[in-house]
C-alpha positions in Angstrom: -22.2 -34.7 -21.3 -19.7 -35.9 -19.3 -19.6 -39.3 -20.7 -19.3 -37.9 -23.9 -16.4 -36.2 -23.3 -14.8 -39.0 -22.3 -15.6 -40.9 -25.0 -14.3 -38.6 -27.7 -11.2 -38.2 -25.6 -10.5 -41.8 -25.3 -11.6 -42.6 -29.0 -8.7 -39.6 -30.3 -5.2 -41.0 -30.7 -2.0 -40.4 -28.3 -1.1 -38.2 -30.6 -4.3 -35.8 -31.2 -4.6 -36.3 -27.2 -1.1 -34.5 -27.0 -2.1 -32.3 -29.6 -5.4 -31.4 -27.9 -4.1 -31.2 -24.5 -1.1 -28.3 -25.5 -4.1 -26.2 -27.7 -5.6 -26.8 -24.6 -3.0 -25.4 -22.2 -2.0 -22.4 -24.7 -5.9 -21.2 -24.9 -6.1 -21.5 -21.0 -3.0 -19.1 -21.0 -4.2 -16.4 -23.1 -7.7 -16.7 -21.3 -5.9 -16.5 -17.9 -3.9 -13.2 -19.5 -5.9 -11.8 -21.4 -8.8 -12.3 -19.0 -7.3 -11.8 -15.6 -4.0 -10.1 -15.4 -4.0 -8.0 -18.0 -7.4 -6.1 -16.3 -5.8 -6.4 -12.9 -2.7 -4.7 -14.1 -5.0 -2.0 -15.5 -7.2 -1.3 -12.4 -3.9 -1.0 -10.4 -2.2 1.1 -12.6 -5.7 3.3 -12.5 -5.8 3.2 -8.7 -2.4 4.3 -8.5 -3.3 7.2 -10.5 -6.3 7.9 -8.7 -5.4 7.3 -5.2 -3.0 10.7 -4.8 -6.0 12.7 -6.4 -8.2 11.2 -3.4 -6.2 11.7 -0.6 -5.6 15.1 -2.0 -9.2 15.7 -2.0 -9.6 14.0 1.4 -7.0 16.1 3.3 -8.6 19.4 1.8 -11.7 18.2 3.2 -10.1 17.5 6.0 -8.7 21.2 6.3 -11.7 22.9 6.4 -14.2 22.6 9.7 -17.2 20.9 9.6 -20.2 23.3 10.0 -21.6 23.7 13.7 -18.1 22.5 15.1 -16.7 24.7 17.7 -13.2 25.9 16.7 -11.6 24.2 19.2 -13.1 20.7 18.1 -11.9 21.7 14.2 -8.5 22.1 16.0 -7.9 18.9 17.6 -9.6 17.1 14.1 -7.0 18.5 11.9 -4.2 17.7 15.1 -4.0 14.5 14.8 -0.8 13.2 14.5 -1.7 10.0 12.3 -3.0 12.3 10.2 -0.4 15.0 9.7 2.0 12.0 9.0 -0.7 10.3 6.7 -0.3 13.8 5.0 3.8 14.1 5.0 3.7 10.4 3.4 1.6 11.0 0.9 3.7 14.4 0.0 6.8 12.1 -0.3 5.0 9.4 -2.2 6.4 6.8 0.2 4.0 4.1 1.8 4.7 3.0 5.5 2.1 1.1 8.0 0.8 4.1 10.0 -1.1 2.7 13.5 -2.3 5.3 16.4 -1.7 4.7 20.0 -3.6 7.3 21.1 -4.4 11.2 19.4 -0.7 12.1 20.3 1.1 8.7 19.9 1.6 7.0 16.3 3.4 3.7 15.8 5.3 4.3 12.4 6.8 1.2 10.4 8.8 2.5 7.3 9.1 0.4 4.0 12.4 -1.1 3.8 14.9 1.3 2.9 18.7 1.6 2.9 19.9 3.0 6.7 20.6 6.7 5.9 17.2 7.0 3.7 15.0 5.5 6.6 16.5 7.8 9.2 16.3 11.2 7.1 12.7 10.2 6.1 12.0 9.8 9.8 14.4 12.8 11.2 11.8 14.8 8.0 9.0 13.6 9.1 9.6 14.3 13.0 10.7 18.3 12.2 7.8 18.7 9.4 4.9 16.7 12.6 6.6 18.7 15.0 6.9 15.7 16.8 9.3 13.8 18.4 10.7 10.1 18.5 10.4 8.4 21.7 11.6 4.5 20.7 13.3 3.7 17.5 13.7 0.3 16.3 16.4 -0.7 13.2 17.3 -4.3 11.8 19.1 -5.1 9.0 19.2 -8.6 7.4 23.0 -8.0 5.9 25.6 -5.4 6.1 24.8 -3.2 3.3 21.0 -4.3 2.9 17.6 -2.2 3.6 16.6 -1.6 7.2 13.4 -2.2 8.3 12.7 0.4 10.9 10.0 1.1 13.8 9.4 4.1 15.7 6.7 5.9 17.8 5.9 9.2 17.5 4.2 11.7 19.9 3.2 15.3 19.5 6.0 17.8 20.8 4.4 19.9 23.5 
């Protein structure tokens, strides 16, 4: 098969290879669009849709004890602080890399934002967790750019 190929390649002219070879290209385009991107664009745009719909459904779950749990343990499962601030994001449509250091303690890293956004979004989320900030981190590349900014959070007591 192989050697066949190569044989009708090499027996085409320079010109019908050139030909050939830009039919060739411009069919492997609309393959790779038509056949790749275009459904990945559409499976994103679907998860997007979808994905406030399940976290919805997963923080009403959430809310409500689990059968044979003692009150106490449905209390501490819906006090989790990664959680509540999961919960706050998700509210505000605004993504940011949630990791716990323990129940009580959450390292926060919000998406870059100009300076006075990133610092209301965290003063919000502090009054609305009840929590407070105990390090804040801020770095700006230029002047007037977005601020990348790190905090951890614990549990006001």
């Amino acid at each position: 098969m192989k050697a066949r190929l190569i044989q009708f390649w090499q027996s085409r002219s320079l010109r019908e290879q050139k030909i050939l070879a830009v039919w060739g290209v411009l069919v492997g385009t609309v393959l790779l669009v038509f056949g790749l991107i275009l459904p990945l664009q559409q499976q994103i745009s679907r998860l997007q849709r979808s994905i406030p719909v399940l976290e919805g459904q997963l923080f009403a779950m959430r809310a409500q004890p689990t059968p044979g749990m003692r009150p106490s343990q449905a209390a501490s499962a819906q006090g989790d602080l990664r959680s509540t601030l999961f919960q706050l994001l998700s509210t505000r449509k605004t993504a940011a890399d949630l990791r716990s250091l323990s129940a009580e303690r959450v390292e926060l890293r919000l998406p870059e934002l100009p300076i006075n956004e990133a610092l209301a979004l965290a003063d919000g989320l502090r009054q609305d967790a009840d929590a407070r900030i105990t390090t804040l981190s801020i770095k700006r590349e230029s002047a007037n750019g977005p601020a990348r900014v790190v905090l951890e959070m614990e549990r006001s007591r």
